[in-house]
matplotlib code that plots the C-alpha trace (Angstrom):
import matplotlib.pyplot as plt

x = [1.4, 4.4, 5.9, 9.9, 10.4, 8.5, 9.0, 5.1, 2.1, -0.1, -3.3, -1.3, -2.8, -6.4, -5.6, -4.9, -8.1, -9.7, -7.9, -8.5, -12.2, -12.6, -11.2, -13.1, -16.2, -15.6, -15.2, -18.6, -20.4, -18.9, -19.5, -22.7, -23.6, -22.3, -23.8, -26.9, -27.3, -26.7, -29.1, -26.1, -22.9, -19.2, -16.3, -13.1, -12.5, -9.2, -8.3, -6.2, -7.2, -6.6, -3.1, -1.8, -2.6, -4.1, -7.5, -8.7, -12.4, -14.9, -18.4, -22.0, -24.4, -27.9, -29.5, -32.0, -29.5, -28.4, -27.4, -31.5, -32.6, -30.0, -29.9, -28.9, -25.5, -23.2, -19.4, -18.2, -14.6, -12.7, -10.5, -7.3, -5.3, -8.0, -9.2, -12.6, -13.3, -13.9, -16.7, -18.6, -21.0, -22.4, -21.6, -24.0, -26.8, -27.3, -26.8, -29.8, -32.1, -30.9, -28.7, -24.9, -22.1, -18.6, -16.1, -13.2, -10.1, -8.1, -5.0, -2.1, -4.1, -5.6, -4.7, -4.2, -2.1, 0.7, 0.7, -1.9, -3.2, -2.8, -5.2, -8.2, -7.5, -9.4, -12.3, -13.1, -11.5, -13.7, -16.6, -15.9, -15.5, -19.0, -20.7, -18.6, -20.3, -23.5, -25.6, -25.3, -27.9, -25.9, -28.5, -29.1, -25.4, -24.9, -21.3, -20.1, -16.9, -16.0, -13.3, -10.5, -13.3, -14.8, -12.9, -12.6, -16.4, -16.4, -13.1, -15.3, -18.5, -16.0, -15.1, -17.9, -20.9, -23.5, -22.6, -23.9, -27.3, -26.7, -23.7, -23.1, -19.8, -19.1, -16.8, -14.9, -15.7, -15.6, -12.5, -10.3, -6.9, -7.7, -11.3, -13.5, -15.5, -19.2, -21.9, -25.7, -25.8, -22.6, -21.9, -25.2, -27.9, -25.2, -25.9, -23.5, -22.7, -20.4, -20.1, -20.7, -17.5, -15.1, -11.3, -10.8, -13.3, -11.0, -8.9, -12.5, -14.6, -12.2, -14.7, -13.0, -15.4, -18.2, -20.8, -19.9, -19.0, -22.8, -22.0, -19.0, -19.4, -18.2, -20.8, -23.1, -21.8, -22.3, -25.7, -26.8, -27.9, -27.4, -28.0, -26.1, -27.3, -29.9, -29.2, -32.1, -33.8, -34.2, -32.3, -32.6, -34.6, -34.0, -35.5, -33.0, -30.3, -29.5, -30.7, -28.7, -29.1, -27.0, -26.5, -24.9, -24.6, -23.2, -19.8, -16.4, -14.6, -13.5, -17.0, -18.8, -18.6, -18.9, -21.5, -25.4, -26.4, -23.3, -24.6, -28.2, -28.2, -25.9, -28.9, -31.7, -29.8, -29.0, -32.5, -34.1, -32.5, -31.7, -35.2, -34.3, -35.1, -35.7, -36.3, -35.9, -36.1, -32.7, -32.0, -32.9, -29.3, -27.0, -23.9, -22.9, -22.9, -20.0, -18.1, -18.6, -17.2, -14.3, -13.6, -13.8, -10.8, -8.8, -9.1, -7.9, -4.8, -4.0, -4.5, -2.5, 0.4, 0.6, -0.3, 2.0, 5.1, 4.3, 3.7, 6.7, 9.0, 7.9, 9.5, 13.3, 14.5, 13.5, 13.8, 17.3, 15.6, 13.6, 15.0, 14.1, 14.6, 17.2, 16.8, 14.9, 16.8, 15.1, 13.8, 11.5, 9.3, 9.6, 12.5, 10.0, 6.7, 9.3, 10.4, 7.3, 6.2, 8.8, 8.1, 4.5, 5.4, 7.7, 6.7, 3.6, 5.2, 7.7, 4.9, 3.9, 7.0, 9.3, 6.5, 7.0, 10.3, 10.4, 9.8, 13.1, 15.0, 13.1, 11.3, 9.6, 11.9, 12.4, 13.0, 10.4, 7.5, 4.8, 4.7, 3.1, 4.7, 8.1, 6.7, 6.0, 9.2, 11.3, 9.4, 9.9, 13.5, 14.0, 12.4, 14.6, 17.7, 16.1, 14.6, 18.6, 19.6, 17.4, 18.8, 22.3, 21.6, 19.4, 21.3, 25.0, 22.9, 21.1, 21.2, 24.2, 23.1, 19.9, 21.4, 20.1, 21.8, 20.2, 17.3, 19.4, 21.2, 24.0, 23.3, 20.0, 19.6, 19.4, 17.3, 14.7, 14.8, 13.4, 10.9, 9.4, 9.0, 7.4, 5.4, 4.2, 3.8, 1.5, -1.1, -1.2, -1.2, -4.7, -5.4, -5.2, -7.1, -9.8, -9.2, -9.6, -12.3, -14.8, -13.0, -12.9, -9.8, -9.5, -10.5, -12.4, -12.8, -9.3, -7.7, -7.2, -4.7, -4.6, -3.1, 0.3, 1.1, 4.1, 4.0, 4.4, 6.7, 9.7, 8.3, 7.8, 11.0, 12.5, 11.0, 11.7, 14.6, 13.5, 10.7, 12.8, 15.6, 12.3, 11.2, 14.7, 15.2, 11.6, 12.2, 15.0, 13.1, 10.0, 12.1, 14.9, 14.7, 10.8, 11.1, 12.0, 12.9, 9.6, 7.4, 7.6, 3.8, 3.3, -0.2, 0.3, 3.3, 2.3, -0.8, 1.0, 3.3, 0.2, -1.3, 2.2, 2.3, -1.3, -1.4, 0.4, -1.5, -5.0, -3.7, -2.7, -5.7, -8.2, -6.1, -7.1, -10.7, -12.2, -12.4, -13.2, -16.2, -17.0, -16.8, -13.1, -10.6, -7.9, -5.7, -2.7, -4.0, -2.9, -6.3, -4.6, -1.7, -4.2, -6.4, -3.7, -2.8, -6.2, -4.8, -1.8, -4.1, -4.3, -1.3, 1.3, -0.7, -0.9, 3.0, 3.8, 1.6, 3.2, 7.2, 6.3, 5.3, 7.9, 10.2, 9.2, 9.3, 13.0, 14.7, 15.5, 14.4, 15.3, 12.1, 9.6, 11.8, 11.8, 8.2, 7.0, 9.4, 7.9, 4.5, 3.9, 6.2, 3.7, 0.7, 1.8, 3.3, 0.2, -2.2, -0.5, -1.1, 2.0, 3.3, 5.5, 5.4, 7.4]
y = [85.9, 86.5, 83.8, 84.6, 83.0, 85.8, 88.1, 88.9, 88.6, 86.1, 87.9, 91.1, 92.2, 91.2, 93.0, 96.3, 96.1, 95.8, 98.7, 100.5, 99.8, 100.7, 104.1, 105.0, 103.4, 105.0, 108.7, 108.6, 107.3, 110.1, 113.1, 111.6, 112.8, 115.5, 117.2, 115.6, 113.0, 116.4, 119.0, 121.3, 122.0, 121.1, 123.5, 124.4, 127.7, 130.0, 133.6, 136.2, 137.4, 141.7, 140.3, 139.0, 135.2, 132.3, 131.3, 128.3, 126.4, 124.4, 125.9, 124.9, 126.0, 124.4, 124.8, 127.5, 129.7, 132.8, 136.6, 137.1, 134.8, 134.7, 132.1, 132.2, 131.4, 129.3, 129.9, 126.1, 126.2, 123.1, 122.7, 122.4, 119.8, 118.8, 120.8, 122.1, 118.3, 117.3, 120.2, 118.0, 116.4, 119.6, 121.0, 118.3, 118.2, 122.5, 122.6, 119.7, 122.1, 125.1, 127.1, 128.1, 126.6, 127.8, 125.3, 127.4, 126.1, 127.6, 129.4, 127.2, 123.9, 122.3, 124.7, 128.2, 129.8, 129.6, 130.5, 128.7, 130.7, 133.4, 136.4, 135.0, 131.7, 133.0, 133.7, 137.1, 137.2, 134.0, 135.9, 138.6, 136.1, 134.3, 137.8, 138.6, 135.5, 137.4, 134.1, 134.4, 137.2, 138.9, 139.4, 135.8, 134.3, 131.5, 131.1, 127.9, 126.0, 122.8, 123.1, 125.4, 126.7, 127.9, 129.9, 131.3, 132.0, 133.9, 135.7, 136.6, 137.8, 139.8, 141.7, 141.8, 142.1, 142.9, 140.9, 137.5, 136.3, 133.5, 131.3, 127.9, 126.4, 122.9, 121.3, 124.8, 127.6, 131.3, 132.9, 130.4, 130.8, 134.5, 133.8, 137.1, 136.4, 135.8, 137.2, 137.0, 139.4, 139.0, 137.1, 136.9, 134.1, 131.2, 127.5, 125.2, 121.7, 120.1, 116.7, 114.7, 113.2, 115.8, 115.7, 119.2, 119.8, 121.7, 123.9, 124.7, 125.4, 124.8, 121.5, 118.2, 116.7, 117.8, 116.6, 119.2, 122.3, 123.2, 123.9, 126.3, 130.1, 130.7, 128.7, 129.8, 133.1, 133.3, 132.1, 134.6, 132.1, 131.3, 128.0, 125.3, 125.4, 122.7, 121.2, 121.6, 124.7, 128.2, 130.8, 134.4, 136.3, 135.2, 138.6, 140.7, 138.4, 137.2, 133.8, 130.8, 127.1, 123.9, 120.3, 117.8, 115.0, 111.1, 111.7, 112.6, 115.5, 114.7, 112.3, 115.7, 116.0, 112.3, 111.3, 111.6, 112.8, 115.2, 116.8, 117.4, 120.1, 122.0, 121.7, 122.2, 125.5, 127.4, 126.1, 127.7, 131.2, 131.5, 129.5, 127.5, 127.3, 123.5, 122.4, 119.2, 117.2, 117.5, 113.6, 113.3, 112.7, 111.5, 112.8, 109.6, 107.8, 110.0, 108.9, 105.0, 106.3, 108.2, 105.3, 102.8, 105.2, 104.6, 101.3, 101.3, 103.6, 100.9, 97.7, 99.5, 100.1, 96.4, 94.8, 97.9, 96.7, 93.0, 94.2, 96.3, 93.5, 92.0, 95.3, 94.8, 97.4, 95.8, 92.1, 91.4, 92.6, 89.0, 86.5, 84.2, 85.5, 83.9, 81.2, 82.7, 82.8, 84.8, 84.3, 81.9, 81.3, 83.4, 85.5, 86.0, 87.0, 89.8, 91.1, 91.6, 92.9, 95.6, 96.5, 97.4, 99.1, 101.6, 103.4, 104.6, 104.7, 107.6, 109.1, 111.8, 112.8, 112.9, 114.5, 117.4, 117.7, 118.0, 121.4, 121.8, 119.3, 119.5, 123.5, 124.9, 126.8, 126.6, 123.1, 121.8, 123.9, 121.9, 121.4, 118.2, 116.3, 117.3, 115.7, 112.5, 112.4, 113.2, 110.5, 108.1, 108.5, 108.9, 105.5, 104.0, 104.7, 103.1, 100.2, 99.8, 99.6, 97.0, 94.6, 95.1, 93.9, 91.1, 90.5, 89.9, 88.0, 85.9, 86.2, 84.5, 81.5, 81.5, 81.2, 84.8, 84.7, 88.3, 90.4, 91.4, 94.4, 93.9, 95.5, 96.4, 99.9, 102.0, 99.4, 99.6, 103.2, 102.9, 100.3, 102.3, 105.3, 103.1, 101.9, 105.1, 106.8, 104.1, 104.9, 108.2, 108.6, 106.7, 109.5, 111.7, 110.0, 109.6, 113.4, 114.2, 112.3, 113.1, 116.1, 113.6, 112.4, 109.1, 109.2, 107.8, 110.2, 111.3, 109.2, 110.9, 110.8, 114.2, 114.8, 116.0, 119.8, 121.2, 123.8, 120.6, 118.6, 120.3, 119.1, 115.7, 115.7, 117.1, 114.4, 111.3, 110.2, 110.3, 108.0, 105.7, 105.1, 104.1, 101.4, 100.5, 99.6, 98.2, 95.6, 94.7, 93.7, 92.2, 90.6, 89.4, 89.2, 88.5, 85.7, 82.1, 79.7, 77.6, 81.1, 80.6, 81.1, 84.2, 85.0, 84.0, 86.3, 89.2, 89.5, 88.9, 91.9, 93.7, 93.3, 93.8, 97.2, 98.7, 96.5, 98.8, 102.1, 100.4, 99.6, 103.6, 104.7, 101.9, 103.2, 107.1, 106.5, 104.1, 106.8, 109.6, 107.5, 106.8, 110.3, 111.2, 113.5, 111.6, 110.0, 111.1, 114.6, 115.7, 115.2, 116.7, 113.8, 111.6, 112.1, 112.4, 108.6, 107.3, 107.4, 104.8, 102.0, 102.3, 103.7, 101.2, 98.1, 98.9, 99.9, 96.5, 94.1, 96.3, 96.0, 91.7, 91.5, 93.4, 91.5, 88.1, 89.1, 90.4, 88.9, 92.0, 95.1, 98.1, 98.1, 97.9, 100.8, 103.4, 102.2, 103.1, 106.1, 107.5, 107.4, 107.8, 111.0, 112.1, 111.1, 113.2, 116.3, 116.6, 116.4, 119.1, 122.6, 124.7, 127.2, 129.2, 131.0, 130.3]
z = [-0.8, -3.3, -5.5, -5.4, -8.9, -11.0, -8.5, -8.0, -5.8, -7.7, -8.7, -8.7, -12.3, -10.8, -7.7, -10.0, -11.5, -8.5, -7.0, -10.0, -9.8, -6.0, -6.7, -10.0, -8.8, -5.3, -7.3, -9.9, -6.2, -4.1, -7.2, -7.5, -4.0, -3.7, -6.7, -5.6, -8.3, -10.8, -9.0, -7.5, -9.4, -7.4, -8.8, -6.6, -6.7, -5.6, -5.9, -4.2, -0.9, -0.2, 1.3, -2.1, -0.3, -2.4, -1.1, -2.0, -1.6, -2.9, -4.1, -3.7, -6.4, -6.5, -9.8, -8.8, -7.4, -9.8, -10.4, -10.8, -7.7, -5.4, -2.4, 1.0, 1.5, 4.1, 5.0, 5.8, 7.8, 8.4, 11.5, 12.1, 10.3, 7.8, 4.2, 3.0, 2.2, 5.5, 5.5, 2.4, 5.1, 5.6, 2.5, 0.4, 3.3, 3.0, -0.7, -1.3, 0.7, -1.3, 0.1, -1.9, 0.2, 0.6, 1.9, 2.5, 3.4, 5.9, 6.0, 5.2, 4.8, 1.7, -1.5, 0.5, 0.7, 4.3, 6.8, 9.2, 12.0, 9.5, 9.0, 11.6, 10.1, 6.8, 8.1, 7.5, 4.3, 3.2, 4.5, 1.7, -0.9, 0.1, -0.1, -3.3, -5.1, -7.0, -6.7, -2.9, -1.4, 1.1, 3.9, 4.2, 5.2, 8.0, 9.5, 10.3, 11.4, 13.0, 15.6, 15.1, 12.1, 14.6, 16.2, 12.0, 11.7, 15.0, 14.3, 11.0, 13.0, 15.3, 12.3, 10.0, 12.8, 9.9, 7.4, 8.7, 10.1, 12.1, 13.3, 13.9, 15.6, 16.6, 18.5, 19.3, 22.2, 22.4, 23.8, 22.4, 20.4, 19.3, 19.0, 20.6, 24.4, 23.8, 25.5, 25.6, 22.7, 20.4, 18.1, 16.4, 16.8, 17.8, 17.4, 19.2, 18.4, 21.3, 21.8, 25.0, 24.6, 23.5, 23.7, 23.8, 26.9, 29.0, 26.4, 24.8, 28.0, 30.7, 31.7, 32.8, 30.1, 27.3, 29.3, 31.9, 29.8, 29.6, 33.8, 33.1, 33.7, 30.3, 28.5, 30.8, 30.6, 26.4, 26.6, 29.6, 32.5, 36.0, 35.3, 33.2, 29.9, 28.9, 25.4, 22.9, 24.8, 22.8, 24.6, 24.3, 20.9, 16.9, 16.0, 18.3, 17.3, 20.8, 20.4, 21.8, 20.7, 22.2, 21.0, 22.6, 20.3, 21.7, 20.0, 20.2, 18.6, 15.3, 14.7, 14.8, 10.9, 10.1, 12.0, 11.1, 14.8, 14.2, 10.9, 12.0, 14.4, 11.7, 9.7, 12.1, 13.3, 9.6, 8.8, 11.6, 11.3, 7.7, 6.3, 3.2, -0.3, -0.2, 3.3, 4.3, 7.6, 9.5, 9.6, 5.6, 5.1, 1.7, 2.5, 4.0, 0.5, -0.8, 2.0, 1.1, -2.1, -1.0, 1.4, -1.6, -3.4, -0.2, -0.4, -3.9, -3.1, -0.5, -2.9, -5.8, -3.8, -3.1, -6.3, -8.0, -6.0, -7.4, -11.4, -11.6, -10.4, -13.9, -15.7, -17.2, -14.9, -11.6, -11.8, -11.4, -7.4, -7.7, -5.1, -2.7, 0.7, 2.9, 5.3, 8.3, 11.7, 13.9, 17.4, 18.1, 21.1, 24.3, 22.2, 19.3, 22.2, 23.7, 20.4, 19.3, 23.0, 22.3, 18.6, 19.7, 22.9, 22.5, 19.7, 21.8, 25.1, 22.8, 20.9, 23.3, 24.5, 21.2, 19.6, 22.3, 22.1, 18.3, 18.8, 20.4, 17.7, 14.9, 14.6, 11.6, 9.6, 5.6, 4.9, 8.0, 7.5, 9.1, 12.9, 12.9, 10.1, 12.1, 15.2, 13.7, 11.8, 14.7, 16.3, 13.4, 13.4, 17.3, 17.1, 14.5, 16.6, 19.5, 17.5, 15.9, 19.5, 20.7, 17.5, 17.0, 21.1, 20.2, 17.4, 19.7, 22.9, 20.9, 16.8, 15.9, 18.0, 16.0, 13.0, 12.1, 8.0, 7.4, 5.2, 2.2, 3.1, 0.3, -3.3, -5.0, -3.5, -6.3, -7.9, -4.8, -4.8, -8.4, -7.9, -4.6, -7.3, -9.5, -7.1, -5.1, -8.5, -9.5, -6.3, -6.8, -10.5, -9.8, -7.6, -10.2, -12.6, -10.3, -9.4, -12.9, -13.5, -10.5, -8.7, -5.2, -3.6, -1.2, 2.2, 5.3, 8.4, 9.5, 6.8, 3.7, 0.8, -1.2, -4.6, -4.8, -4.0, -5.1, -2.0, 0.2, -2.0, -0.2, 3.2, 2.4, 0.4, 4.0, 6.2, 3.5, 5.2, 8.7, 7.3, 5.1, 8.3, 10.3, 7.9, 7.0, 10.9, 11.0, 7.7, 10.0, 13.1, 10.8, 8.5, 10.7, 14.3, 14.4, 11.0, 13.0, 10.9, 9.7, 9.5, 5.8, 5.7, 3.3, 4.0, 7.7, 8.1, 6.1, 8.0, 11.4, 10.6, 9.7, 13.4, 14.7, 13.5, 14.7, 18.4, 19.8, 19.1, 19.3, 23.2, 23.2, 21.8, 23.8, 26.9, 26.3, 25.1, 27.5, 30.8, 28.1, 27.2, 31.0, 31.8, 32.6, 30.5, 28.3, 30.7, 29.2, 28.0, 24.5, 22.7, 19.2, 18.9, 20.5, 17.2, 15.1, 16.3, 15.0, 11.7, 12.7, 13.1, 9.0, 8.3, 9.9, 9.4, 5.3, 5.2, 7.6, 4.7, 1.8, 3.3, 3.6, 0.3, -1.0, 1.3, 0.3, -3.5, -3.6, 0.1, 0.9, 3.2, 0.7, -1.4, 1.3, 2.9, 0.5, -0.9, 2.8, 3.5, 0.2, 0.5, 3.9, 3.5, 1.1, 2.8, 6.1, 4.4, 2.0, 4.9, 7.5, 7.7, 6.7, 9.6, 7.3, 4.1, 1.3]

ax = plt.figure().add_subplot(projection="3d")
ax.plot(x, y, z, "-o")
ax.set_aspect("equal")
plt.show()
C-alpha cells in the first residue's frame, strides 16, 4: 500500500481527487434534498436567548411560506449527544409538505451555547423563537423531539400550554430527566414514536423491553387506559386536545430518525393534527438521499486523511520522515493469535467500567468540559498503560528471542507532529470547503465529523494527549509485536490491522444486541455507551489503516500517532455536548 522510496501511497494524488469528489459530490446531493431540489430555503440561524445564551438552529422555509401567508410551523429537537442535523430526516420530509421547520439544537450541543441540560434543554426558549419567526402562524405549531428532545418539547408544552397544537415525541417518555408526568389530558394531542427494540426501555417506561412499555402503568397511565396501549389506535378527542397516538416501529433507538418506518409516523402524526399545506403520503420519502450524500462526504474525510498523509511526505519539510521500516520481528504463530486475542479483548472488556470511573478520575471542570469525551479519553489512556504493560512483558518473555529490532522510536518527532497537522488539516479544510459550498457536513447515522468550533477546541486540545499515548502504545503493538517477519504484505497487513481494531467491539456490540433483538434488555445495561460504541466499528478500523500506511511510509510509529491522536481528538470533542459554561 505505500512505496518507502518516495515515501507515498501510490495513487495517493488519485485517491485525493477521489476524496475530494465524494465529499463535494456528496454536499451538492445532500443540499439538493434538503432544499427540495430548490423549493424550500436552508439557512442556519443563531441569536440570543432572554438568558444572554447563544441559540443556534437550522430553518425550514418552503417557498410559499411568508409575513402575508404564514405556514404552520414545527419545533424539531435533537437528543442528546447529536445536533439539529440529525433532525434533517424530519426536517426535509415536513418542509416538502409545507410546513416551516425549526431544527433547534440543544443546550450545549452543536453551535449553542453551554451548558447541556440547561434551561429545559432549550425547549421553551426555542418555542419562543419558532413563534417569533413572522412566516410561522402561531396557532398552528407541532412540537417534536427525538429522545432526550423529547423530554425538550414537553418541558416546552409544560411551560407554554397554549402555545402549541400538537406534540410528537419519539424514542423518549413522560416523567423522565425533568420532563413533566402525562396524563390523559396534558400535554396536548401527543403522538408517540417508541421502538420495539429500544435501549432505553426501562429508564424511559420502566419496561424490561419496548415491546412491553405499551403494558406499563405509566404509558397506560398518559394515554388514560386500563389496558396496554394498542399501537395505531386513536385514543381520547383531537378537538379537546386529549388525543393519544402510538407507533411502534421494528427499530432500535437511535434508527428512529434514520430509518423510513421511523420517519413516517412523525409525519402521519403533525399531518393529522396540524393539516398541511402540501400533503403528502407519510412513506413519500427523500430525506434519505441527503444522507447518501452526507455519507459520500464521510467517506471522503476518511480517504483524504489517508492519501493526505502519503502527499505531504512529498513536501520538503517531511521527507527526511521517508524510510523503509525495519526488519519485522514480531510474534508469529500461536504468539501472534494471543496477541491479537488481547488487542481486541481488552479494550471492550474496560470500556464499561473505565468509562464509569472517569467520573471519579477524569470530572468536568474547565479544561474537561464534556462528560463523554472524558470517558472515552480516560478509557483510551487507561488502556494505553495496560496495553504498555502487556508489551514491555511480551517484549522481555519472548521479543528479544524474536528478533523484535523495533518501530522507529528514535528521532523524527517533531517532524511527525507536523506531518499529522498537515495531514488532519487537510480532511477538514475539505470539510470546510464542502461546508462553504453546500452548508452540509460529513456523516452517516451516529457517525459524523463537524466543522471545527473554537468553544470545543480547548476540549479536544485537553483530551489530545490521552488519545496520542493510546495510538502511540497501539503503533507499538501493530507495528511491532503483531508484524512477524515475512508479513511484508502492505495491503494484506494494513487491512489486517484494520479488522484488528473493530473485531473486538463488533463481538461487544453483537454480544448486547442479539437478546435485545430477541426480546431481552442489553445484557450488560448501559444503552448510552452502548450506542456510543457503534461508532468504534468506523472509528478504530480507519485510524488502524491510516497509522499502517503512515507506518510503512516513514518505519516509524510517531506519524500514525499524532495523525490519529489528532483527529480523533477532534472528531470526539466536536461531537459531545458541553456540561459547563465557559
Amino acid at each position: 500500500m505505500t512505496d518507502p522510496q518516495n515515501g507515498r501511497a501510490p495513487g495517493s494524488v488519485l485517491l485525493a481527487l477521489l476524496a475530494t469528489i465524494l465529499a463535494l459530490g456528496g454536499g451538492y446531493v445532500a443540499d439538493l434534498v434538503r432544499t427540495d431540489f430548490g423549493t424550500v430555503s436552508v439557512r442556519d440561524v443563531t441569536r440570543l436567548a432572554p438568558d444572554g445564551a447563544r441559540q443556534s438552529g437550522t430553518v425550514y422555509l418552503p417557498a410559499g411560506a411568508t409575513a402575508e401567508a404564514p405556514a404552520p410551523g414545527v419545533l424539531a429537537i435533537h437528543g442528546y449527544l447529536n445536533d439539529r442535523e440529525t433532525q434533517s430526516p424530519y426536517a426535509i420530509e415536513l418542509a416538502r409538505r409545507g410546513y416551516v421547520v425549526l431544527a433547534l439544537d440543544q443546550r450545549g450541543h452543536g453551535d449553542a451555547a453551554p451548558p447541556a441540560f440547561g434551561a429545559g434543554f432549550g425547549g421553551p426558549d426555542g418555542l419562543d423563537w419558532l413563534r417569533s419567526l413572522p412566516m410561522v402562524d402561531p396557532d398552528r405549531i407541532v412540537l417534536s423531539g427525538h429522545s432526550m428532545g423529547g423530554w425538550a418539547a414537553l418541558i416546552a408544552a409544560d411551560a407554554r400550554p397554549d402555545d402549541y397544537a400538537s406534540i410528537v415525541i419519539s424514542g423518549s417518555s413522560t416523567g423522565t430527566f425533568g420532563a413533566p408526568e402525562g396524563t390523559a389530558d396534558a400535554p396536548r394531542n401527543l403522538g408517540l414514536i417508541y421502538a420495539r427494540y429500544d435501549e432505553f426501555s426501562d429508564l424511559m417506561w420502566g419496561a424490561p423491553s419496548g415491546a412491553t412499555a405499551p403494558a406499563t402503568e405509566k404509558m397506560r397511565t398518559l394515554f388514560g387506559t386500563d389496558d396496554p396501549v394498542v399501537p395505531g389506535v386513536l385514543y381520547g378527542d383531537l378537538e379537546e386536545g386529549t388525543a393519544r397516538w402510538l407507533a411502534q416501529p421494528e427499530q432500535t433507538h437511535p434508527m428512529n430518525h434514520v430509518t423510513p418506518s421511523g420517519v413516517a409516523p412523525v409525519i402521519e402524526w403533525v399531518q393529522r393534527t396540524v393539516p398541511a399545506p402540501n400533503p403528502l403520503p407519510s412513506d413519500d420519502q427523500l430525506w434519505h438521499l441527503k444522507e447518501i450524500g452526507t455519507g459520500m462526504g464521510l467517506l471522503g474525510f476518511f480517504l483524504m486523511l489517508i492519501a493526505a498523509g502519503g502527499l505531504w511526505l512529498r513536501a520538503p519539510a517531511f521527507a527526511p520522515l521517508r524510510a523503509p521500516p525495519a526488519e519485522a520481528g514480531g510474534a508469529s504463530g500461536l504468539g501472534w493469535w494471543a496477541g491479537a486475542a488481547v488487542l481486541a479483548v481488552v479494550p471492550i472488556v474496560t470500556y464499561l467500567p473505565l468509562q464509569n470511573a472517569a467520573s471519579d478520575w477524569l470530572p468536568v471542570g474547565p479544561w474537561f468540559p464534556q462528560e463523554i469525551t472524558n470517558g472515552v479519553a480516560f478509557w483510551a489512556v487507561a488502556n494505553a498503560a495496560i496495553a504498555f504493560v502487556l508489551f514491555l512483558l511480551w517484549f522481555l518473555v519472548a521479543g528479544r528471542r524474536a528478533g523484535f529490532a523495533g518501530v522507529g522510536l528514535r528521532g523524527g518527532a517533531l517532524r511527525s507532529l507536523g506531518l499529522a497537522a498537515a495531514t488532519v488539516g487537510s480532511a477538514y479544510l475539505l470539510l470546510a470547503l464542502t461546508r462553504l459550498a453546500f452548508g452540509t457536513d460529513f456523516r452517516a447515522w451516529v457517525v459524523a465529523v463537524r466543522p471545527l468550533d473554537a468553544d470545543r477546541l480547548v476540549a479536544a486540545a485537553a483530551v489530545l494527549p490521552f488519545f496520542v499515548a493510546f495510538f502511540l502504545v497501539l503503533g507499538l503493538v501493530l507495528h511491532g509485536q503483531l508484524r512477524s517477519a515475512g508479513s511484508d504484505d502492505d495491503r494484506g497487513a494494513t487491512v489486517m490491522n484494520g479488522v484488528l481494531l473493530g473485531a473486538g467491539f463488533a463481538g461487544f456490540l453483537a454480544w448486547q444486541y442479539v437478546p435485545l433483538f430477541a426480546g431481552r434488555p442489553l445484557p450488560f445495561g448501559e444503552p448510552l455507551l452502548t450506542i456510543v460504541a457503534i461508532q468504534f466499528l468506523v472509528l478504530l478500523p480507519v485510524a488502524g489503516l491510516l497509522s499502517t500506511v503512515l507506518f510503512r511510509a516513514t518505519g516509524r510509529i510517531w506519524p500514525g500517532a499524532f495523525a490519529n491522536g489528532t483527529w480523533i481528538a477532534l472528531y470526539v470533542a466536536m461531537s459531545q455536548a458541553t456540561h459547563l459554561a465557559a
